[in-house]
N, C-alpha and C positions, 0 to 999 in steps of 0.2 A: 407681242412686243411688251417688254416690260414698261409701267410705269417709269416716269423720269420726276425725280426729284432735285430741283437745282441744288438745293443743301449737302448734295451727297456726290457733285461735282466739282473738280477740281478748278477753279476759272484762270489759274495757272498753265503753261506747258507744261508737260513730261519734263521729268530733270534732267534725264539723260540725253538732251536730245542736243546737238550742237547747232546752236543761234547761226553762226557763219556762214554753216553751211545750210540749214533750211533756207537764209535768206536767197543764197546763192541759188538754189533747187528754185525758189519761190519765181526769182528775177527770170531763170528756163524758161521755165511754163508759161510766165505774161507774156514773153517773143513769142512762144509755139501759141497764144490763144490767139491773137492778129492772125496768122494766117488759118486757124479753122471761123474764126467769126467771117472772115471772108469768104470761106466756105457756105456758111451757114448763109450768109445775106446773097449770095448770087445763086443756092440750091434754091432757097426759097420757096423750101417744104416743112421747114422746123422753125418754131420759136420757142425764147427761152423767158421764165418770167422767174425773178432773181426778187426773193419779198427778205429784208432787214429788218430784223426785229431786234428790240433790247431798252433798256432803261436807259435814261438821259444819262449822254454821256460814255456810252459804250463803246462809241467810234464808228457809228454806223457812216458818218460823212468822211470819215477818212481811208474805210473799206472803199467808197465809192470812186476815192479819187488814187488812189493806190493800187487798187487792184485792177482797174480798169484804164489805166493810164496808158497801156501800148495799144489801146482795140480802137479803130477806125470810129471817132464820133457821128459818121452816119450811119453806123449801126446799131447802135444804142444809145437808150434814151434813160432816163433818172427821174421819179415823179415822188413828191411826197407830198402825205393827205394831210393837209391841218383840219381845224376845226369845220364842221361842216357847214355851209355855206347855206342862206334858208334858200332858195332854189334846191340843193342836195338833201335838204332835211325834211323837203317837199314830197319825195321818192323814195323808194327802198333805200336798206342802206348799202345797197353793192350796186344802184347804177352809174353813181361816180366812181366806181371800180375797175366796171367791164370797160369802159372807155378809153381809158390807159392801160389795157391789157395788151400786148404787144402782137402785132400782123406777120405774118409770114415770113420769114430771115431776118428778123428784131430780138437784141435783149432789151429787155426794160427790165429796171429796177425801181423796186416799190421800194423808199427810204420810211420805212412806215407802210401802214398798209392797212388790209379790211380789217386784222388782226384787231385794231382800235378800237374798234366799235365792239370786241369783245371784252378787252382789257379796262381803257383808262372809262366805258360807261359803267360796269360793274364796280370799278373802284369806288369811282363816287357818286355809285348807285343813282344814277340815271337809269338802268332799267333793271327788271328783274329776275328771278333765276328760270323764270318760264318762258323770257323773251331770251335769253341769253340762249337757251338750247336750243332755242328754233334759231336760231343764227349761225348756233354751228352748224345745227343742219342744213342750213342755208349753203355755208360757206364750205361745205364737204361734197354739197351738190357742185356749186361753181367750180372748186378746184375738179374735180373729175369732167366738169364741160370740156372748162380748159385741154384736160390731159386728152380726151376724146378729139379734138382739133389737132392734136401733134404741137399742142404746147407744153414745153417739159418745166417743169417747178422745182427750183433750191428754196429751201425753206430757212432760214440761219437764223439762231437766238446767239447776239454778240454777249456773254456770260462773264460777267464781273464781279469783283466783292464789294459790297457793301462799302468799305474802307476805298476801294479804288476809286470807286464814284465819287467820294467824298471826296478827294484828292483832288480830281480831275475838273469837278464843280469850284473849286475851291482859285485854282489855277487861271477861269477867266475871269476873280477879281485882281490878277496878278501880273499875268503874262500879256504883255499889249497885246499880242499876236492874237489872242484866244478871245481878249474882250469882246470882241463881236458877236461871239457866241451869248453871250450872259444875259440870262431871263431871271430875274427871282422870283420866278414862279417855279421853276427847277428844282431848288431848294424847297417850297415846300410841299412836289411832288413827291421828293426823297424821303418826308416819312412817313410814306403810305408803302415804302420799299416790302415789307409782307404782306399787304395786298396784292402788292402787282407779284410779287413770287407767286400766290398763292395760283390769283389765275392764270398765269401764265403757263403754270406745272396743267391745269384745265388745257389749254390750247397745247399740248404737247401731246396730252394722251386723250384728248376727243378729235382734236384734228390729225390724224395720224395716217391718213392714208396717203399723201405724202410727206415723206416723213422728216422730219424736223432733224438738223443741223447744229447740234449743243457747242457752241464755239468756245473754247476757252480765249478771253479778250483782255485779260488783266498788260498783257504785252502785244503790242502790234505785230511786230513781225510775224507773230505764231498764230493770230488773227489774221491777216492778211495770206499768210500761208495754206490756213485751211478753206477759205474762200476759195483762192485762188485753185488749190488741188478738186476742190468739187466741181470747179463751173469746167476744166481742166478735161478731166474725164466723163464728164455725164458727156462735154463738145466732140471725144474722141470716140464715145461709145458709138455717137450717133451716125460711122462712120460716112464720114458729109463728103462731097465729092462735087468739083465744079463740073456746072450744064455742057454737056458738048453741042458741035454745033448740031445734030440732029435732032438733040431735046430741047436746045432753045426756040421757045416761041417768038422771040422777038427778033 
């Protein structure tokens, strides 16, 4: 697999592609995933773990509430990791991980994730380049537990410009709607924006064994679309099938 360089991706759509009609395709697929999540949570041989990753402001909370807006909420769950907690900073750093890793007919999604602990401690160098590899090695071992349990992983970097960020930051000094969101500390996240490129391009091509999701997110719909088509077909691959009565134990 080649390296991935975000500077040498588009965080745009395709030009050619008609808005109307992906949204339309998009709006299919959320009906058809309700009835395989159904699937999935009464097989109760597969789970799905769904990790969001991206710079403030990418839309990771509006993937969450958009794409997932037709699936049964007792089948999925939504966790995200803030700063860690001295009890969590008492242990490794993936045992407040595996705890919200999702049981047998569950999606979860991680809005953030162990990813952090690779990303924003290297940015400002809370640790070093010899703790950081042993982490990925860490975190290449865990994802393969996982995959060995019949837990399947979407991996998605929501992929913005510079410029979009800034816009979007900018917007909940602006829009009541949005104010809720507004941290200034956001703002002075944003000029470390080559840093976090930098590692991030790290966690694409050393965690690669599953393999990462380059979203172009400059536009939602075309965001939301390609969420939607992955979680879409990896559900349809798994061809899921409800218990009959002779394999229900209950």
């Amino acid at each position: 697999m080649a390296n991935i360089h975000l500077s040498k991706i588009d965080p745009n759509p395709p030009e050619d592609l008609d808005k109307h009609y992906v949204k339309k395709h998009t709006k299919k697929m959320q009906q058809g995933l309700d009835e395989l999540q159904n699937k999935l949570y009464a097989g109760h041989q597969h789970s799905i773990l769904i990790v969001l990753q991206g710079m403030d402001a990418s839309g990771k909370d509006g993937a969450v509430r958009n794409v997932f807006e037709s699936i049964n909420p007792q089948g999925v769950s939504v966790h995200s990791f803030k700063v860690p907690t001295e009890e969590e900073l008492s242990h490794d750093f993936l045992w407040r991980i595996h705890k919200q890793t999702p049981g047998k007919g569950m999606i979860q999604i991680f809005n953030r994730s162990y990813y952090e602990d690779i990303l924003v401690t290297r940015v400002h160098k809370m640790i070093d380049t010899k703790t950081a590899k042993k982490r990925i090695k860490a975190i290449n071992d865990f994802e393969q537990l996982l995959a060995e349990n019949h837990t399947h992983i979407l991996k998605f970097y929501l992929h913005i410009s510079k410029e979009e960020q800034t816009e979007r930051l900018n917007e909940r000094l602006t829009i009541p709607k949005k104010m809720w969101k507004y941290n200034s500390n956001d703002f002075k996240e944003a000029e470390y924006w080559n840093d976090y490129q930098k590692f991030y391009e790290d966690c694409f091509n050393l965690c690669n064994e599953v393999p990462w999701i380059i979203v172009p997110a400059n536009k939602n719909w075309y965001k939301e679309f390609v969420v939607t088509e992955a979680l879409y077909n990896l559900l349809k691959k798994l061809n899921l099938k409800y218990p009959t009565l002779e394999n229900n134990k209950i």
